[in-house]
C-alpha positions in Angstrom: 77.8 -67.7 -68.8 77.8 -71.6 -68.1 75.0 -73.9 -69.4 75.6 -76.9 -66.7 73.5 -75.3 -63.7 69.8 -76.2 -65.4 71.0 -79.6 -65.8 72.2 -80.1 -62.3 68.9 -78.8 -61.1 66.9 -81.0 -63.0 69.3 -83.7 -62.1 68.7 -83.1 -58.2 64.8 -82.5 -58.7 65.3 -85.8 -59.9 66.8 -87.4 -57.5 64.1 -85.9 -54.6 61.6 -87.3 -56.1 62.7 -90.7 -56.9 63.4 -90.2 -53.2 60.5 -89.1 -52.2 58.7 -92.3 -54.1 61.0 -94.5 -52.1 59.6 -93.4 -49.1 56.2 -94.0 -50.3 56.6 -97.0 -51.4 58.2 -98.0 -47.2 55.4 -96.3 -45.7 53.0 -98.0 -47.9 54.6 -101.8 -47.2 54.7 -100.9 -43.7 51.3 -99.7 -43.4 50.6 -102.5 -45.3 52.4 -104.8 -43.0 50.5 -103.9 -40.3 47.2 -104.0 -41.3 47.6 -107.3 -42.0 49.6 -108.6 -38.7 46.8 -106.1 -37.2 43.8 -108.7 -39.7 45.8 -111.8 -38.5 45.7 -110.6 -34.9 42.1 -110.2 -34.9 41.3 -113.0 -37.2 43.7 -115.0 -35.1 42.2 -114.3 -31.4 38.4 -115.0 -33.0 39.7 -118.6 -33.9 41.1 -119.0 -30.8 37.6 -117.5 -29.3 35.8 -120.0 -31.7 38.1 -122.5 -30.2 38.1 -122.3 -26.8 35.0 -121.2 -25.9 33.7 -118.6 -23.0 35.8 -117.3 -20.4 35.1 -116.7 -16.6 35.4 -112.7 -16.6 34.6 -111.7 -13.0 32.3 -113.5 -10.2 30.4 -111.3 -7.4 29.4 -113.0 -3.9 28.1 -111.7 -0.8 29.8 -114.3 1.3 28.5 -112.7 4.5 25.1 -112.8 3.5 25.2 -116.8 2.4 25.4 -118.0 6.3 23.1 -115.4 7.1 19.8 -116.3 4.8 18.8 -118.3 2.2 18.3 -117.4 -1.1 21.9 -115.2 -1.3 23.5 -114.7 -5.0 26.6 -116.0 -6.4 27.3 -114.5 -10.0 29.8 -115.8 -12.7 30.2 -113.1 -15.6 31.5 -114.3 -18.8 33.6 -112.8 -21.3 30.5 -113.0 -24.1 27.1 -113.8 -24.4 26.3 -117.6 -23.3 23.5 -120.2 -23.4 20.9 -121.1 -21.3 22.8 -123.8 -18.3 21.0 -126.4 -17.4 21.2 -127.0 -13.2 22.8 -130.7 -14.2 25.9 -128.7 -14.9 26.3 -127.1 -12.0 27.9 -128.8 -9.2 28.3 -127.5 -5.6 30.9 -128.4 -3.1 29.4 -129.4 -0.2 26.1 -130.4 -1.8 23.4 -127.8 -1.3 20.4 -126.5 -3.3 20.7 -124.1 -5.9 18.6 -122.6 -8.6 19.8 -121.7 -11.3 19.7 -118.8 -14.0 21.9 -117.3 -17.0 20.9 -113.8 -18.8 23.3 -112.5 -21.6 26.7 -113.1 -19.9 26.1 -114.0 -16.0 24.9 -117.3 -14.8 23.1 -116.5 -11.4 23.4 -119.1 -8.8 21.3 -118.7 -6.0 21.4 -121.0 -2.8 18.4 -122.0 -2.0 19.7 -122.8 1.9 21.6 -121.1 4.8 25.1 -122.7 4.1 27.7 -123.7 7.1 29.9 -121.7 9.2 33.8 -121.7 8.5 33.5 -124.1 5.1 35.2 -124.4 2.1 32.4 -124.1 -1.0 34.0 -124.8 -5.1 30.8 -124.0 -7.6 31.9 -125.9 -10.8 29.5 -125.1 -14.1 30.6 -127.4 -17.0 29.5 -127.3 -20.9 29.6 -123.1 -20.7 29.3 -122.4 -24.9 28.5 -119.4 -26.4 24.7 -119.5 -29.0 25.9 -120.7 -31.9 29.5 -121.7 -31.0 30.4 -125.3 -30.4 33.5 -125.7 -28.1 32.7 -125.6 -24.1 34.1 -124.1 -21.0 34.0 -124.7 -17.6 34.0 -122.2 -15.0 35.0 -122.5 -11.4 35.5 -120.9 -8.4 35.9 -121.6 -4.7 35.2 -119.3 -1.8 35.0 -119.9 2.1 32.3 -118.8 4.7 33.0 -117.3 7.9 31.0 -117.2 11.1 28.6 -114.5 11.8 28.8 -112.8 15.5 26.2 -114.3 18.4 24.8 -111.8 20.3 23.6 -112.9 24.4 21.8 -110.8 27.1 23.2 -111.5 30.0 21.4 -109.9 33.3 23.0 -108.8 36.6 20.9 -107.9 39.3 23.6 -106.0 40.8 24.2 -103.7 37.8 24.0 -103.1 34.1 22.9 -105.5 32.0 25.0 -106.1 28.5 24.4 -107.6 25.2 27.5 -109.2 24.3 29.0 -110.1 21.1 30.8 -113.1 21.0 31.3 -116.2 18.6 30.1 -120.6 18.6 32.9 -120.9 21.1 32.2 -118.5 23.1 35.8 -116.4 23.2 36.2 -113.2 23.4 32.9 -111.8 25.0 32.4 -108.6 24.2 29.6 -106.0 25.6 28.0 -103.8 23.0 25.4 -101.9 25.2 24.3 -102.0 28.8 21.5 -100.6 30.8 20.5 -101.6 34.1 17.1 -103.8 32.6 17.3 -104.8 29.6 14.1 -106.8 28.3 15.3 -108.0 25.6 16.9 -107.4 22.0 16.6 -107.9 18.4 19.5 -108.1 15.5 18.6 -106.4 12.5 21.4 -106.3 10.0 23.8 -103.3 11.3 21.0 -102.6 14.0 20.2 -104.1 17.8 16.8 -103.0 18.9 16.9 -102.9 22.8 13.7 -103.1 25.0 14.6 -101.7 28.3 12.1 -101.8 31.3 12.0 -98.2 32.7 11.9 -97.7 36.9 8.3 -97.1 36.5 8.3 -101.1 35.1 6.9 -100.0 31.7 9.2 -100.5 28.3 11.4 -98.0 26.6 12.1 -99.6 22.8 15.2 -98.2 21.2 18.0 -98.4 18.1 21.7 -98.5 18.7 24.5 -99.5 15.8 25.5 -103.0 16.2 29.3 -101.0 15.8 28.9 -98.5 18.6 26.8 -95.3 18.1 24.1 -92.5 19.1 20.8 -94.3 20.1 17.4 -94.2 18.2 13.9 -94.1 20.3 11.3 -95.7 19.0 7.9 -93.8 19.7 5.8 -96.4 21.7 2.0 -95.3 21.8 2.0 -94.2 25.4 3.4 -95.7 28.6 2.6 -99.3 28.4 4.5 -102.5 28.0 6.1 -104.4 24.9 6.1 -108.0 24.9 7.3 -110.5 22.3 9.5 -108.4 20.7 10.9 -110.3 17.3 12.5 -109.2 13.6 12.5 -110.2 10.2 16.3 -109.4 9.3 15.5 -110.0 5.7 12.8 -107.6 5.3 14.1 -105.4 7.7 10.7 -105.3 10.3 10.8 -105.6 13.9 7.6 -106.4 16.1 6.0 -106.3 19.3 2.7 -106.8 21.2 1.7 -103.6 23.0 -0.3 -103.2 26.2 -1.2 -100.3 28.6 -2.0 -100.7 32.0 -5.6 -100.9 33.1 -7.4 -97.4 33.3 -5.4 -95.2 30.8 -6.8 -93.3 28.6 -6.3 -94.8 26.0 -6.9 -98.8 26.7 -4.4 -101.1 23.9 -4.5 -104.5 25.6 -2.0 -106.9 23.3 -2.0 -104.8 19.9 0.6 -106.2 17.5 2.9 -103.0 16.1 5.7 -103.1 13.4 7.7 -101.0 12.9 9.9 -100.8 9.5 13.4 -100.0 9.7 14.2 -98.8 6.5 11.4 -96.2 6.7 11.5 -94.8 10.2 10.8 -95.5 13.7 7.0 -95.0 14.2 5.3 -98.2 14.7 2.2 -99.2 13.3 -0.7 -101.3 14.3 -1.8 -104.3 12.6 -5.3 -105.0 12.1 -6.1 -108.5 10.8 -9.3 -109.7 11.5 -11.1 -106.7 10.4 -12.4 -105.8 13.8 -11.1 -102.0 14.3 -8.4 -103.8 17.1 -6.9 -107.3 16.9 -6.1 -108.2 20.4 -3.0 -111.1 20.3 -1.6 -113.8 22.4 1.1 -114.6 19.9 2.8 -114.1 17.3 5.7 -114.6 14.5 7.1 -113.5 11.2 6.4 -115.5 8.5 10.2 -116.1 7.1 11.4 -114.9 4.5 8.2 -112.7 4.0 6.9 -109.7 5.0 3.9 -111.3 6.6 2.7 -112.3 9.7 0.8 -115.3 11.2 -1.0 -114.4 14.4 -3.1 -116.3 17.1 -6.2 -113.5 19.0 -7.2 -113.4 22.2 -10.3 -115.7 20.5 -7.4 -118.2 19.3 -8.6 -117.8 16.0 -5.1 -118.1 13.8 -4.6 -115.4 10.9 -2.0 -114.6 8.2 -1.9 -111.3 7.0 1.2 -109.1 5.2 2.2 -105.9 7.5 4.0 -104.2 4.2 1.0 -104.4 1.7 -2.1 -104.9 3.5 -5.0 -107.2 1.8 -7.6 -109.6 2.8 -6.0 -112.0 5.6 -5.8 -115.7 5.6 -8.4 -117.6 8.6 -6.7 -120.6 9.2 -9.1 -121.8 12.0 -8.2 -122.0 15.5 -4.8 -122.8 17.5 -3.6 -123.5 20.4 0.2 -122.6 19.7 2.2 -121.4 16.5 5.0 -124.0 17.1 6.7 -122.7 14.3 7.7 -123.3 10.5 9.0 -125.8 8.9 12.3 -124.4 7.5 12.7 -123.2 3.9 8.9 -123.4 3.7 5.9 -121.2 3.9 4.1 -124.0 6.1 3.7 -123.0 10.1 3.4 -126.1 12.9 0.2 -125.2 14.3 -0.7 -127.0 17.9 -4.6 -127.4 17.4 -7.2 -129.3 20.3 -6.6 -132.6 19.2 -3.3 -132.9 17.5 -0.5 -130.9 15.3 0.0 -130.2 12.0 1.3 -128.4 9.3 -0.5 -125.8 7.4 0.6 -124.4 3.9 0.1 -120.4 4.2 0.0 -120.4 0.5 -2.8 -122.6 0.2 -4.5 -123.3 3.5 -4.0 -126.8 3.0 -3.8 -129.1 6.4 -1.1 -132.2 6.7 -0.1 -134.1 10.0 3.1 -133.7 11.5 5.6 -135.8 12.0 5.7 -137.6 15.6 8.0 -140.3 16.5 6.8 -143.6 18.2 10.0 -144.1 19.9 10.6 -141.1 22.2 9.6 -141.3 26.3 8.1 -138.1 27.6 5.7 -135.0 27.3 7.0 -133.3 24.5 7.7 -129.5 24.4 8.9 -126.5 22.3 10.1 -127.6 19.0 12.0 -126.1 16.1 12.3 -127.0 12.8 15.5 -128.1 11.3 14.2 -128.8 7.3 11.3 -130.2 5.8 11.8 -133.4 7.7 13.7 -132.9 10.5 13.5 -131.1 13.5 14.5 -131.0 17.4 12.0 -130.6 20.1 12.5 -130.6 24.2 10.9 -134.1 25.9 10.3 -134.6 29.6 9.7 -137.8 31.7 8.7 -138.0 35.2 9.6 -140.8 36.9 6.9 -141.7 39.6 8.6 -144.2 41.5 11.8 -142.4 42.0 10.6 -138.5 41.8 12.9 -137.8 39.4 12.7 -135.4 36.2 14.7 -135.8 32.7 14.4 -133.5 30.0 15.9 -134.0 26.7 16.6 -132.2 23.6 16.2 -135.0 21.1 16.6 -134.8 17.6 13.6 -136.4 15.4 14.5 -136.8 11.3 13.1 -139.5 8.6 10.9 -141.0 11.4 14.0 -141.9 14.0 15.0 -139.7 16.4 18.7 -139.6 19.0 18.9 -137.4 22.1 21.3 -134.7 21.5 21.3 -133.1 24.7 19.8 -134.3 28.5 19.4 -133.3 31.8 18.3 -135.5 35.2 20.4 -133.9 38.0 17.0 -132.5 39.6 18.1 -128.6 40.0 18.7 -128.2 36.0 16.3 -127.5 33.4 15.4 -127.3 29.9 14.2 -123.7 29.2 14.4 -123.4 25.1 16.0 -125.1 22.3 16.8 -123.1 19.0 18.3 -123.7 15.9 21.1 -121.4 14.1 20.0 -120.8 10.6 21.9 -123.6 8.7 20.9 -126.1 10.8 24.7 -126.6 11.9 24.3 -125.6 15.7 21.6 -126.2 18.3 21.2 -123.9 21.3 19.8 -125.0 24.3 18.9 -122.5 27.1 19.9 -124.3 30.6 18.9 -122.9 33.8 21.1 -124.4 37.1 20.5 -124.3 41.0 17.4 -122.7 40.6 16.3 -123.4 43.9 19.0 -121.7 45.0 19.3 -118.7 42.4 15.9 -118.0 41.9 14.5 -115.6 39.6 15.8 -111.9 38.4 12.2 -111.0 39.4 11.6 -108.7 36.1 8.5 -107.2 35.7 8.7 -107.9 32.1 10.0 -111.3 31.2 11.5 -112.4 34.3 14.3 -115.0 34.2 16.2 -117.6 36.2 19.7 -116.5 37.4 22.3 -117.7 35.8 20.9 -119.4 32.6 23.8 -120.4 30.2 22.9 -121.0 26.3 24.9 -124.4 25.2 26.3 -124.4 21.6 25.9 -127.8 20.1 26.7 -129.6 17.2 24.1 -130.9 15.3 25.9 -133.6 13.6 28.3 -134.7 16.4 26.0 -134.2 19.2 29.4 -132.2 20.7 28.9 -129.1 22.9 30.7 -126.3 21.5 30.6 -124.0 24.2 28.7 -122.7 27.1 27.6 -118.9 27.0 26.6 -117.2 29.8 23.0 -115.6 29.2 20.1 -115.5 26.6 17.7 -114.3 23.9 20.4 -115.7 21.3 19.2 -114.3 17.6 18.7 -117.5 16.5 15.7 -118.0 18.4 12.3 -116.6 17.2 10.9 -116.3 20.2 11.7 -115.2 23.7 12.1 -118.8 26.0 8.9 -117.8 28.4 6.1 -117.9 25.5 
């Protein structure tokens, strides 16, 4: 029998696990390996964080929405926790106002105005560091704004009446509803609200989908007659005066109803003087609020929010709510003996503005910013019969015409203002004499009134669009 075998079996055990070691020892200087590529990686990409600073992750904008309002949001997220940025290193492009914010890893800007149609905007924010980090970023971004719809009424006595949807030059006209008398309208985001004037002359209010869709009735509180009709976009309220005719049985004479969108149709009365019915002669939103500043049958003027209800505001008596100055809480009040401004926060009184160097009676007015606005002037001419009316633009104590009119069978209806400021609308009525009226029960018009589109910094008309009640104005042109 052979003694070798044991030893050749220890000799192989050997071998296996000398081999097995070997492979050990590889796995264990590869693991090691990469651990520490894995360490240098990681320690690597922090020293490159601690050297370059923060980095623009994402930004969100509602680019729509910043031609459309003040106060929209642009958000810059960065890729870590940053400090507080001061508004000094912020730079917009065009200059406009902004406020500024930063919370964890967004820096909010928010623009504190309406900014122009069809313009290139860069937001540059410089000295970005992270809280306790020394090197500094700067994050930019660039974006462009469009040009939001305009929506016209135009009237035809010979059949339906259409809203239209068209644009500042007035191309492709587009109808979006018709009826055969159409009051007036309202845009409220996604939503037109229609009054209609039924063949029994009272008003029939209504919803329809700005893209096409079933209609919504809005409950009026019997058969009576809206009047006024205007929105708050922002807040999503639309509102009317109310009357019935004389011996129903239930009398409303003038009663101010809202009615909020986002909750339902059923309108509700507002009570302001805290007499058990307020009985108005006119009316307006307070922008940008969900209040309301109203002038009573006594012309006694009142503030009072329609959405949470508290003790209203007496401001005294008015002759006319000309309007707000823009950006502002402060409404252009006509009193007996002069206008002014009045802070709705406050109550406080100031004088408005009035140029020395304009000819005429002035008009309606409109507010373009805090100093500025355009208004509608008229001069008779004794001598030679003869009327002009201008559209003239008053700002920093000077004023320029933008607009005029002396051929004797035009006139000067309205003048509004788009929300930037960018575009002036002036409502023209021609050949009335020879046109005449629609003869409406409810808000009767010239035929043929045209809404110009001009430019407020050129003085250039844009376009002329057949028809009225433009969104941009607050107010229907007969108050």
């Amino acid at each position: 029998m052979s003694t070798e075998a044991p030893g050749r079996a220890e000799a192989g055990a050997s071998r296996a696990l000398r081999s097995a070691e070997r492979r050990r020892s590889v796995f264990r200087r590869t693991l090691a390996a990469t651990i520490a590529a894995l360490l240098l990686i990681v320690v690597g990409a922090g020293a490159v964080g601690l050297l370059q600073g923060p980095q623009l992750a994402r930004v969100d904008v509602d680019v729509p929405s910043t031609v459309a309002d003040s106060g929209a949001r642009l958000i810059l997220y960065a890729d870590r926790p940053v400090r507080d940025v001061s508004p000094e290193d912020v730079t917009i492009e065009p200059a406009t106002p902004v406020t500024i914010q930063t919370e964890g890893t967004s820096i909010l800007v928010r623009f504190d105005a309406v900014l122009d149609y069809d313009t290139d905007y860069s937001v540059t924010v410089d000295d970005v560091r992270s809280p306790g980090s020394t090197p500094l970023s700067t994050f930019e971004y660039s974006f462009t704004t469009g040009e939001p719809p305009l929506y016209v009424l135009q009237r035809d006595d010979a059949g339906d009446d259409h809203i239209v949807r068209t644009d500042i030059a007035g191309s492709d006209p587009t109808s979006v509803y018709a009826a055969p008398r159409i009051q007036q309208f309202e845009v409220v985001g996604d939503t037109i609200v229609v009054a209609e004037i039924t063949d029994d002359d009272h008003s029939r209010l209504l919803t329809i989908p700005a893209g096409g869709g079933e209609e919504t009735e809005i409950p009026l509180p019997g058969e009576g007659r809206v009047d006024q009709l205007q929105s708050s976009a922002r807040q999503f309220l639309v509102g009317f005066l109310y009357s019935q005719d004389a011996g129903t049985a239930t009398s409303i004479e003038s009663g101010l109803y809202i009615v909020q969108l986002k909750s339902g149709p059923e309108p509700t009365r507002v009570e302001a003087t805290g007499a058990d019915e307020t009985n108005v002669s006119q009316w307006a939103f307070v922008p940008s609020t969900t209040s309301v500043l109203l002038r009573t049958f006594d012309d006694e003027l009142v503030a009072t929010d329609v959405v949470t209800p508290g003790d209203p505001l007496i401001l005294g008596n008015a002759l006319q709510i000309q309007g707000f100055v823009a950006g502002e809480q402060v409404a252009i009040v006509e009193r007996v003996d002069a206008i002014v401004q009045v802070d709705l926060l406050t109550g406080e009184e100031s004088p408005f503005p009035v140029p020395t160097d304009v000819a005429g009676t002035p008009g309606e007015l409109v507010s373009l910013s805090a100093t500025g606005y355009v208004r509608i002037y008229s001069d008779y001419d004794i001598a030679s019969g003869s009327l002009t009316q201008s559209v003239v633009l008053v700002a920093n104590g000077s004023s320029r015409v933008l607009y005029s009119v002396d051929d004797g069978s035009s006139s000067v209806l309205q003048v509004c203002v788009s929300p930037n400021a960018q575009f002036v609308a002036v409502l023209e009525a021609k050949d009335q004499a020879e046109l005449g009226s629609d003869l409406y029960p409810i808000l009767p018009m010239p035929r043929g009134v045209s809404t110009l589109i001009i430019d407020r910094a050129s003085t250039e008309v844009r376009s002329s669009v057949d028809g009225f009640d433009l969104p941009w104005c607050a107010r229907p042109p007969t108050d």
